[in-house]
Each structure stands twice: as C-alpha cells, then as structure tokens.
C-alpha positions as CSV (number, residue, x, y, z in Angstrom):
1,X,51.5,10.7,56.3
2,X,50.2,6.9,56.0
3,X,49.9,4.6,58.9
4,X,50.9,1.0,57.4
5,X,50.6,-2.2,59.0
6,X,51.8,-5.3,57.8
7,X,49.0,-8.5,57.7
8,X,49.1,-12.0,56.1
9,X,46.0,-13.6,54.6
10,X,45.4,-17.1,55.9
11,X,42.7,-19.0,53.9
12,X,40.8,-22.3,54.0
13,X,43.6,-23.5,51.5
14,X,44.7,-21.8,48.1
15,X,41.7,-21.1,46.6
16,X,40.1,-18.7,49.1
17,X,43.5,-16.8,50.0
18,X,43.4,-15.8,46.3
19,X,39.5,-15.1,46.6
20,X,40.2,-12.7,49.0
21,X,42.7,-10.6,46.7
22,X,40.1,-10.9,43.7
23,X,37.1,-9.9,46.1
24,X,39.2,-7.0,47.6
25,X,40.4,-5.9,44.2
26,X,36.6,-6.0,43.0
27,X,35.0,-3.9,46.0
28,X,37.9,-1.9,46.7
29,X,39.3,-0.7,43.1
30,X,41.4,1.9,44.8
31,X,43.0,0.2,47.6
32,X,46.0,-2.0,46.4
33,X,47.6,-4.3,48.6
34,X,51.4,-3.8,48.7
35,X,53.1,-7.2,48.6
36,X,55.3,-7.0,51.6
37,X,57.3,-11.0,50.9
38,X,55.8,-14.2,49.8
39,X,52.8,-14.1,52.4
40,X,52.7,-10.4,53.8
41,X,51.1,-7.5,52.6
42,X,51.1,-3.5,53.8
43,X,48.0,-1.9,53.9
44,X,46.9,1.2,55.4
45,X,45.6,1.0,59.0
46,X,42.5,2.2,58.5
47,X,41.6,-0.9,55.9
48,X,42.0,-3.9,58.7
49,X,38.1,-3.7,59.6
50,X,37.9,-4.3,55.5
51,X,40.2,-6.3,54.6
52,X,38.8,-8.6,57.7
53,X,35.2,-8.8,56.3
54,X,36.1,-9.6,53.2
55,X,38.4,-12.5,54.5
56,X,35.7,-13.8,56.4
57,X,33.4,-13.6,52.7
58,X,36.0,-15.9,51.1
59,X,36.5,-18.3,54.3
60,X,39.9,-16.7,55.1
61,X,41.2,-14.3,57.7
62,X,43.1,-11.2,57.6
63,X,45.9,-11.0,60.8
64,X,48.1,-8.6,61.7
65,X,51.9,-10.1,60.7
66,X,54.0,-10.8,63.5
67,X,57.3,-8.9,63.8
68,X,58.9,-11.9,63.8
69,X,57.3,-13.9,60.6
70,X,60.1,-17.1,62.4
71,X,58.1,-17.1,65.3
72,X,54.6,-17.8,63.8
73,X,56.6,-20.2,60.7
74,X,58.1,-22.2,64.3
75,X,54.9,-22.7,66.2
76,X,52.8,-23.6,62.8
77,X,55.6,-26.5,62.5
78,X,54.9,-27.7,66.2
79,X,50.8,-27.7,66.4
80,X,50.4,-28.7,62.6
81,X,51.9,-32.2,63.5
C-alpha cells in the first residue's frame, strides 16, 4: 500500500521549478512525479527528504500542499503586494 502526499514545487521563478523536474527525472529515473493540478504533484512519502534536496540544487523548494490550495493562493495575494 503507498503512502502519498501531495507537494508543490516553488522555484526562484520558471526556470528552476522546471530544473527541478529535469534534475529529479535525471537522478531518480524510477520515481515519476504524478501531476496532481496545475502546481501539485503526489509522490510517495518516503521521497520528500529527495525531492527537497534536489529543490534546494535548483534554487527551489519542495512543500507539502496545503489541504486547502485557496488558503495558500489568498495569503500569496496579501504579502506579495
């Protein structure tokens, strides 16, 4: 039985959130992200500490989604200006 979790990449800008999905793709052949909307993906549990570093290699980070995606879309509109 697999223990998925939702995340959402968040990179410098464009460039890097894609990095990360080339970089992941290139170390980790056999782990596929599962596109979970526009901006989420599912991975298995066990791949956070992973997916993380490899973020961090392409100047991005790797967070756990919200259950409420509205939420985090609301507050980005507030402290962005």
């Amino acid at each position: 039985m697999s223990n998925r979790i939702r995340v959402e990449i968040v990179g410098r800008n464009e460039f890097w959130r894609n990095a990360v999905f080339v970089e992941w793709e290139y170390q980790f052949p056999e782990r596929k992200l599962e596109p979970d909307g526009a901006q989420f993906h599912l991975i298995e549990k066990d791949w956070l500490e992973d997916l993380q570093r490899v973020a961090a290699q392409c100047f991005s980070r790797a967070l756990l989604a919200p259950q409420d995606p509205g939420r985090r879309h609301l507050f980005r509109r507030i402290f962005e200006g």
